[in-house]
LUMTI-121067 format. One line per 8 residues: number of its first residue (from 1); for each residue x, z, y of C-alpha. Coordinates in nm, 2 decimals. Layout:
<rs>
NUM = X Z Y | ...
</rs>
This chain:
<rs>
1 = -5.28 -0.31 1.82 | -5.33 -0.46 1.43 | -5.07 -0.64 1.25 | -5.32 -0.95 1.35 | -5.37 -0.90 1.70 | -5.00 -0.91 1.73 | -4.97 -1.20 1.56 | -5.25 -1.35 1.76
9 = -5.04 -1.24 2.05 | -4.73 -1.37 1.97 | -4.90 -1.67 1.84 | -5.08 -1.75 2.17 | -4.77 -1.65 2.37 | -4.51 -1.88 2.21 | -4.74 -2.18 2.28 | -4.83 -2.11 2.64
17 = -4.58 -2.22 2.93 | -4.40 -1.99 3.05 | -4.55 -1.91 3.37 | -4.88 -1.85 3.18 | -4.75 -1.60 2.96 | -4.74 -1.28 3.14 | -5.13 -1.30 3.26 | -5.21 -1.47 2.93
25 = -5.08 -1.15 2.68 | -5.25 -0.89 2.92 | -5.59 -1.06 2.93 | -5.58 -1.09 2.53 | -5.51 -0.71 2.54 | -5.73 -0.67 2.76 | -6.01 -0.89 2.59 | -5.93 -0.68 2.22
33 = -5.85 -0.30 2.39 | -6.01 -0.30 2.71 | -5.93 0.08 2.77 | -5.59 0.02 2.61 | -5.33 0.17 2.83 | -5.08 -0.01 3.01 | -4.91 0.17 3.31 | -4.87 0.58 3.36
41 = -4.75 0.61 3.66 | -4.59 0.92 3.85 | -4.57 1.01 3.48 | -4.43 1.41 3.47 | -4.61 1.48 3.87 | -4.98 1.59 4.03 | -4.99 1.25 4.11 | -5.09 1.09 3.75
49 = -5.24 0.78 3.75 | -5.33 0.55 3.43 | -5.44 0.19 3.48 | -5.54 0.02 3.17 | -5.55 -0.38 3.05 | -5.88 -0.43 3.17 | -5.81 -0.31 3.52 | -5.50 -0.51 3.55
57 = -5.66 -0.83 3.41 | -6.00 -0.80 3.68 | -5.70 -0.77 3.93 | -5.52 -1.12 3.84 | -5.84 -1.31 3.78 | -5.93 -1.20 4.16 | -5.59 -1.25 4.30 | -5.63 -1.57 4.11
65 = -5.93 -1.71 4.28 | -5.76 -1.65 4.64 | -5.48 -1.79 4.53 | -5.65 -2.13 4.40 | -5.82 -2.12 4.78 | -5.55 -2.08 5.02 | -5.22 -2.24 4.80 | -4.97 -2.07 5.00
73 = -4.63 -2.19 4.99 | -4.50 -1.89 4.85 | -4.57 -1.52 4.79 | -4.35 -1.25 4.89 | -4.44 -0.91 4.71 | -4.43 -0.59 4.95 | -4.64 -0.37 4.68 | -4.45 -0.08 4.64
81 = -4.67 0.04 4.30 | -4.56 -0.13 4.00 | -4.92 -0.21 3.90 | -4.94 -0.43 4.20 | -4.62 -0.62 4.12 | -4.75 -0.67 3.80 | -5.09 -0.89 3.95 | -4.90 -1.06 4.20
89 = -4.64 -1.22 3.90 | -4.87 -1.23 3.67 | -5.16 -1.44 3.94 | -4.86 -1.68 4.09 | -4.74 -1.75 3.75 | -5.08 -1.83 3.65 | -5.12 -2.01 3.99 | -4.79 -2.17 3.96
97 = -4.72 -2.01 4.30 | -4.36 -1.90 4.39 | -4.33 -1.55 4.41 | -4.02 -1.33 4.54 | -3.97 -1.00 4.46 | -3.70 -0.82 4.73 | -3.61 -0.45 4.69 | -3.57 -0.21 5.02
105 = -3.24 -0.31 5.10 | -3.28 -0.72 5.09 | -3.62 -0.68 5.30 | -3.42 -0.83 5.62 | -3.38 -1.15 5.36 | -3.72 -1.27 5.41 | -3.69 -1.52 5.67 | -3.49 -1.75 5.40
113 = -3.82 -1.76 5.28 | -3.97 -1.97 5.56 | -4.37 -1.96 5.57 | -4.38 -1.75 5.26 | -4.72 -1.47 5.30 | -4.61 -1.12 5.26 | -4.89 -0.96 5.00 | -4.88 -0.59 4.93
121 = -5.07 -0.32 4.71 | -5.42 -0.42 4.88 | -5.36 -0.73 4.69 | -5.54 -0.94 4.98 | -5.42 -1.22 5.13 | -5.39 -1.20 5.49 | -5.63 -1.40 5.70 | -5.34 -1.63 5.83
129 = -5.23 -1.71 5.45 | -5.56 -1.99 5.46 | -5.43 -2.12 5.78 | -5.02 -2.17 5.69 | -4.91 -2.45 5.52 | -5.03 -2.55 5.22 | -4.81 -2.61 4.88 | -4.84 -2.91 4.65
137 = -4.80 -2.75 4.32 | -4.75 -3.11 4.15 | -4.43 -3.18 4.30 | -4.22 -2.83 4.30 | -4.19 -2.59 4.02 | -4.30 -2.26 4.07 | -4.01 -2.03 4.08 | -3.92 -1.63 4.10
145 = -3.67 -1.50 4.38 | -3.48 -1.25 4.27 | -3.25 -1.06 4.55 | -2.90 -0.91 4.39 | -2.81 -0.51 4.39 | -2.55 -0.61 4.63 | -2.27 -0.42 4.43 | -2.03 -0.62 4.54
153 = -2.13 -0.72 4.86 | -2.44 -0.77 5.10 | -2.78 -0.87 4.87 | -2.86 -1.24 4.83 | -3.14 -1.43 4.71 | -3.14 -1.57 4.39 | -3.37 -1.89 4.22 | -3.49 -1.81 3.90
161 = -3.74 -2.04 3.68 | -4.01 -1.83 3.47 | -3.82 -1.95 3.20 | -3.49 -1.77 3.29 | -3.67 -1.49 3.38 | -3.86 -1.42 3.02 | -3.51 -1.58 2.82 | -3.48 -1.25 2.70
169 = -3.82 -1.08 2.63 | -3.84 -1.02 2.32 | -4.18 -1.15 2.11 | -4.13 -1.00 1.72 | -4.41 -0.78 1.60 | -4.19 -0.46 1.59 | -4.15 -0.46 2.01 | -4.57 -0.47 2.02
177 = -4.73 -0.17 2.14 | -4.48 0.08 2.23 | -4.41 0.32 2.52 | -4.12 0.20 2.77 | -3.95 0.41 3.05 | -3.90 0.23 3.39 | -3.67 0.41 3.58 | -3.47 0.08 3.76
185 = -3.63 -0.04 4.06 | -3.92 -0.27 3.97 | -3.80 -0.54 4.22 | -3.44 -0.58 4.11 | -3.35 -0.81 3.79 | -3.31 -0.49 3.57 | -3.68 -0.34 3.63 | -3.86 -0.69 3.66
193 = -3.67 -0.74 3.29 | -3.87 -0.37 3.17 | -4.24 -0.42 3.28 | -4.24 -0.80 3.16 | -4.06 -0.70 2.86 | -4.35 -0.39 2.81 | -4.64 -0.61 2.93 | -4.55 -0.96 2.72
201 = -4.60 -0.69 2.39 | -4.90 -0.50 2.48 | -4.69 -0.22 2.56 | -4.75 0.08 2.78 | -4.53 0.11 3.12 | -4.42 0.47 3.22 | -4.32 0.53 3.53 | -4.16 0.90 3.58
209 = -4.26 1.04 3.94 | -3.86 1.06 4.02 | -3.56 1.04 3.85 | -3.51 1.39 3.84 | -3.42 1.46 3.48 | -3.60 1.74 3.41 | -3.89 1.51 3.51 | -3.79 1.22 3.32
217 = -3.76 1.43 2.95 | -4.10 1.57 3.06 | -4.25 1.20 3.10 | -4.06 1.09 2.80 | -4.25 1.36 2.56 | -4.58 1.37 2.76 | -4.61 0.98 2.72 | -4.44 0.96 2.37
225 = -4.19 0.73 2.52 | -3.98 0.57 2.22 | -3.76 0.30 2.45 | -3.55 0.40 2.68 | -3.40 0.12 2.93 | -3.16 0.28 3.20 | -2.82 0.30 3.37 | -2.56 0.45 3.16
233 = -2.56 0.71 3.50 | -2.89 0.80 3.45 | -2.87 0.84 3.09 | -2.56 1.05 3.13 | -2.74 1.23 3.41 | -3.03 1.27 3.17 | -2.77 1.44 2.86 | -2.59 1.65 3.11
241 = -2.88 1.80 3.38 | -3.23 1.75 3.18 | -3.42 2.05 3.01 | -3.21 2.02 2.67 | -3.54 2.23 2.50 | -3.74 1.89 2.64 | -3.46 1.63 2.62 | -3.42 1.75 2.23
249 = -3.79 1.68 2.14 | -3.80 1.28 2.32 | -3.85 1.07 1.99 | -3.67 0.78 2.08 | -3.62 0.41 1.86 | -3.40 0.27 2.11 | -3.20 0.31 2.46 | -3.08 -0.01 2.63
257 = -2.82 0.05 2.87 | -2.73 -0.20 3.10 | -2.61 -0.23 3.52 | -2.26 -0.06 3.45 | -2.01 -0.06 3.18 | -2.06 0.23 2.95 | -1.80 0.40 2.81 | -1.70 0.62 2.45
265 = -1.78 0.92 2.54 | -2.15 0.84 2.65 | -2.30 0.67 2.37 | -2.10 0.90 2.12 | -2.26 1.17 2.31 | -2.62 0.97 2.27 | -2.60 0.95 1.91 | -2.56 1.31 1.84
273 = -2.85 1.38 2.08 | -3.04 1.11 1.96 | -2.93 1.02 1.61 | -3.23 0.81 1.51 | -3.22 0.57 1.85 | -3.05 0.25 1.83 | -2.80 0.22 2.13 | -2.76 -0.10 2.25
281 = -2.55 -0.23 2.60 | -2.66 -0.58 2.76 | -2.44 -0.71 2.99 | -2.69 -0.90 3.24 | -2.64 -1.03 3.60 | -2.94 -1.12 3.82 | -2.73 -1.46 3.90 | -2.68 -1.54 3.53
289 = -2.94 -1.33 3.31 | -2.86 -1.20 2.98 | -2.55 -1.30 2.89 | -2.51 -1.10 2.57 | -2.58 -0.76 2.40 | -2.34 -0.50 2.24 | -2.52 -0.35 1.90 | -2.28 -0.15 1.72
297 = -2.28 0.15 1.95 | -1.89 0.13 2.09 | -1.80 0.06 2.41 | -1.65 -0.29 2.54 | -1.73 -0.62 2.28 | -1.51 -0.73 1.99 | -1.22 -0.89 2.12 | -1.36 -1.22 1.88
305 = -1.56 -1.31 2.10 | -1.36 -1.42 2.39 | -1.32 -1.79 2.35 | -1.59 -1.84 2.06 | -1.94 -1.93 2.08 | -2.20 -1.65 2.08 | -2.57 -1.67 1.97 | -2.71 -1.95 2.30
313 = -2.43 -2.15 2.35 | -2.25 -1.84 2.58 | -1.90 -1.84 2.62 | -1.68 -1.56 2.77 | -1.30 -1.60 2.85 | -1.09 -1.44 3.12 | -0.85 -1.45 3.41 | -0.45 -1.32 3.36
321 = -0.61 -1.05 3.59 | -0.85 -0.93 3.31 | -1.17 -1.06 3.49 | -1.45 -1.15 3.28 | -1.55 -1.58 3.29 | -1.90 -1.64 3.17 | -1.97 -2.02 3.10 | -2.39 -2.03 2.99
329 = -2.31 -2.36 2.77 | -2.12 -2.63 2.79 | -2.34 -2.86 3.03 | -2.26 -2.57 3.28 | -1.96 -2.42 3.47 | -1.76 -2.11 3.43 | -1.89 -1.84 3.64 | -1.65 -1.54 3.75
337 = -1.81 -1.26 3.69 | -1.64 -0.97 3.91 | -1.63 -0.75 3.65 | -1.28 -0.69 3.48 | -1.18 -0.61 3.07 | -0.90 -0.50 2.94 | -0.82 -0.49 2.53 | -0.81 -0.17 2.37
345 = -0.74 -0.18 2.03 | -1.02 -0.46 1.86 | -1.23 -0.40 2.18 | -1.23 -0.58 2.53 | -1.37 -0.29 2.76 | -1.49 -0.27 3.11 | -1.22 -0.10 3.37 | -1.49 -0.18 3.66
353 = -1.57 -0.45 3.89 | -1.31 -0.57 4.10 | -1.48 -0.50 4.42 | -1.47 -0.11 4.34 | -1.10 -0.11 4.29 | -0.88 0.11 4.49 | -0.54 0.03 4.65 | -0.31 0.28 4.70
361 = 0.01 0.16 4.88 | -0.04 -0.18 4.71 | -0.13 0.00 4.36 | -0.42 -0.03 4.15 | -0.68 0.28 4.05 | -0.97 0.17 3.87 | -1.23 0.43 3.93 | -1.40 0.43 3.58
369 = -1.06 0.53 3.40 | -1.05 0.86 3.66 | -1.40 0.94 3.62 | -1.35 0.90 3.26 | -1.11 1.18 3.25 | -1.27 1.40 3.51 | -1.59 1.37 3.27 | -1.41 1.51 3.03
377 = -1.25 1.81 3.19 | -1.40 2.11 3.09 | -1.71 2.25 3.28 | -1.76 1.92 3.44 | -2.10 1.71 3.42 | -2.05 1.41 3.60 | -1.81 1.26 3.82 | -1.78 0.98 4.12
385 = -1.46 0.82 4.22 | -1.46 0.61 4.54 | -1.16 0.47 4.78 | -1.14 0.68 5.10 | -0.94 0.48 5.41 | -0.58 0.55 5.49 | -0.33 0.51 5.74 | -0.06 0.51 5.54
393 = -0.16 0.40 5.23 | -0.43 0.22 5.34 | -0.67 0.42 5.07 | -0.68 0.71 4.88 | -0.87 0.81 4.57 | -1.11 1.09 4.63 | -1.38 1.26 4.39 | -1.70 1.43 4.37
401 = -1.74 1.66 4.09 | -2.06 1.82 3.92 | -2.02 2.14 3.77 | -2.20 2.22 3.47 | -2.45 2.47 3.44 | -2.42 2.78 3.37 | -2.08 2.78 3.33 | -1.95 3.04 3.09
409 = -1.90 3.41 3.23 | -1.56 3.44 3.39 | -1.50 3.07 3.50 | -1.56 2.98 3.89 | -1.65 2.57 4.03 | -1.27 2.63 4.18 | -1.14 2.72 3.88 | -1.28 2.40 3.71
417 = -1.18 2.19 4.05 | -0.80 2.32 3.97 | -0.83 2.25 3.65 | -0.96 1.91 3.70 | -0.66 1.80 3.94 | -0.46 1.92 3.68 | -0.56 1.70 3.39 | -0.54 1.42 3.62
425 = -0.16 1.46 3.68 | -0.11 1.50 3.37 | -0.28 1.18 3.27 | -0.24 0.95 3.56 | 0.04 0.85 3.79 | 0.05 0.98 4.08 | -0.12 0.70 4.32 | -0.41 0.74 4.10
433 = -0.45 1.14 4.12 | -0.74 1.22 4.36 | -0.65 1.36 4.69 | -0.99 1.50 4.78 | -1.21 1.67 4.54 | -1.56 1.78 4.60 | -1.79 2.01 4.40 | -2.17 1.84 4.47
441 = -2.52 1.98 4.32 | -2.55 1.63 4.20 | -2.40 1.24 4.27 | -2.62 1.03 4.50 | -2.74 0.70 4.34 | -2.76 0.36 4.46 | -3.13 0.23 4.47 | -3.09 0.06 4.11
449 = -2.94 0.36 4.00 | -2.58 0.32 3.97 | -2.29 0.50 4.15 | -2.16 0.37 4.48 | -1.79 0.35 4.47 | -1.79 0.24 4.82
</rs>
């Protein structure tokens, strides 16, 4: 787009409520670039499929019309395509029609959602949605249900105002028009937070046909991808397994990193890889929304800003037991996060969240610290770190290990096994050495990406 259709844009957007905004900036894209791209999906595969603004705008102004006709009391989206999801926000929004969006494994959450109409990718209404109840729009605000990744317990359903759920996109001219990945599941807080973002700036969507990483480089330089949102597991999954002859020609501005703690040795690894991206880590929950971001490339946040304001009124402080307390501003409560810091140094840094601890004969093992030092072992990709059940001790650490490969001439996955049990008891105490370690072709991920510690 021109400097002055942007501005026209962002112009248009900052004065239009907020539940008009995402089908308001794709219809003036659509209006000014009809043929303008905004989705690739099964970017990388056979399967290719490009929808532009136009296509997606004809979609919302129909989904519209039924919507206006039947006023159902709520939408619940079941499109699996992320086009789909796109119409279905974008036409409640506009419609000022509740609309909830619940990943795979919150599905069976959908009778808190009494008299809601289920809607998927035909983007029809079912015939019973005219005869349901009816909503009066006047006298309840439309809202977005968000169900949680259940990291630390079974998924919930979460309100969200449209609001909340756009506090963070950001507007400014230099976001307009550029190529994001979407590799988080479009129905969790995390993916919702990468299409709005892409579509609120005229952006284009791509969609990689997996996560494999050889894929995902190839969908990164095939759709001149220049922002990278992801897990830090995925992007070290990304340094360690893709195509490095691909991975090294992806011209990235930025990676986001957000869902897990990130530690030092990933982002200094990112920068040499990618020396002209901006690394940034934002610390979100689906509960709270952004609560802040981390700019300078280290790992953790300054240890300044426990107990002082940050930009929005946020406040963080903690618990003797190191877990993170996020008060939004002062007309609101502290919230206890799960998540636990400890200092290092001038940084507070994430030792994992407290449901993913391990305790061994009433001691302590936080899972990141092992895998930390596993992950740097010689020979070794990636590592997972989870809490097996004991009798005795009531758990015991164990490990999954991915080898690198090739390794160099001479060295055997058993060799780099031993070696790895032997930096560990050099490095740990003894509760916190892993008692059963496994060499893996590669670490099974949670739907949103992360890795299940339990």
């Amino acid at each position: 787009m021109t400097t002055a259709a942007n501005a026209t844009t962002i112009a248009h957007l900052a004065d239009a409520p907020a539940e008009d905004r995402l089908a308001s900036a794709i219809a003036l894209v659509a209006r000014q670039f009809p043929d303008r791209t905004a989705i690739v999906a099964n970017a990388g595969g056979e399967a290719r499929r490009v929808i532009d603004y136009a296509t997606l705008t004809a979609a919302i102004m129909k989904l519209e019309g039924e919507l206006a006709a039947a006023r159902p009391v709520g939408i619940v989206a079941r499109a699996k395509r992320v086009e789909s999801l796109v119409v279905i926000a974008a036409a409640c929004g506009r419609e000022h029609v509740p609309v909830a969006f619940l990943a795979e494994d919150a599905r069976d959450l959908v009778g808190e959602l009494r008299d809601w109409v289920p809607l998927d990718d035909s983007l029809v209404l079912p015939a019973a949605a005219a005869a349901g109840p009816r909503r009066e729009f006047e006298t309840v605000p439309p809202q977005v249900v968000v169900a949680t990744s259940g990291t630390s317990g079974p998924p919930k359903l979460v309100d969200h105002s449209w609001d909340s759920l756009l506090a963070a996109a950001r507007l400014a001219e230099q976001w307009h028009g550029r190529g994001w990945l979407l590799v988080y599941d479009a129905t969790r807080w995390a993916g919702l937070q990468v299409w709005l973002q892409a579509m609120l700036t005229a952006g284009r969507l791509v969609v990689p046909a997996s996560r494999d990483p050889d894929l995902v480089a190839k969908a990164c330089v095939d759709e001149d991808v220049s922002i990278l949102p992801a897990t830090p597991t995925l992007l070290r999954r990304l340094i360690a397994s893709g195509d490095r002859a691909v991975v090294s020609t992806m011209k990235l501005d930025r990676i986001t990193l957000g869902g897990e703690a990130t530690d030092a040795q990933l982002l200094e690894q990112a920068k040499q890889l990618f020396p002209n991206a901006k690394i940034t880590h934002v610390y979100a929950t689906t509960e709270l929304g952004e609560v802040f971001r981390v700019t300078d490339s280290q790992a953790g946040f300054p240890i300044e800003w426990i107990g002082r304001p940050l930009p929005g009124g946020v406040r963080l402080s903690m618990r003797r037991d190191g877990e993170l307390l996020v008060q939004l501003s002062r007309d609101t409560a502290e919230v206890a996060t799960g998540d636990l810091v400890e200092r290092r140094g001038k940084r507070f840094e994430f030792t994992g969240r407290r449901s993913d601890v391990i305790v061994v004969g009433g001691a302590k093992v936080f899972p990141k610290r092992v895998e930390e030092i596993l992950r740097g072992v010689p020979g070794i990709a990636d590592a997972r770190v989870y809490g097996l059940p004991s009798a005795i001790t009531g758990e015991l650490v164990a490990a999954e290990i991915v080898i690198h490969e090739p390794l160099p001439a001479g060295t055997t996955p058993d060799q780099v096994r031993a070696a790895s049990l032997a930096v560990c008891r050099e490095r740990l105490e003894a509760h916190g050495v892993p008692r059963v370690v496994d060499v893996v072709k590669k670490l099974t991920l949670t739907a949103a990406g992360k890795i299940p510690r339990r």
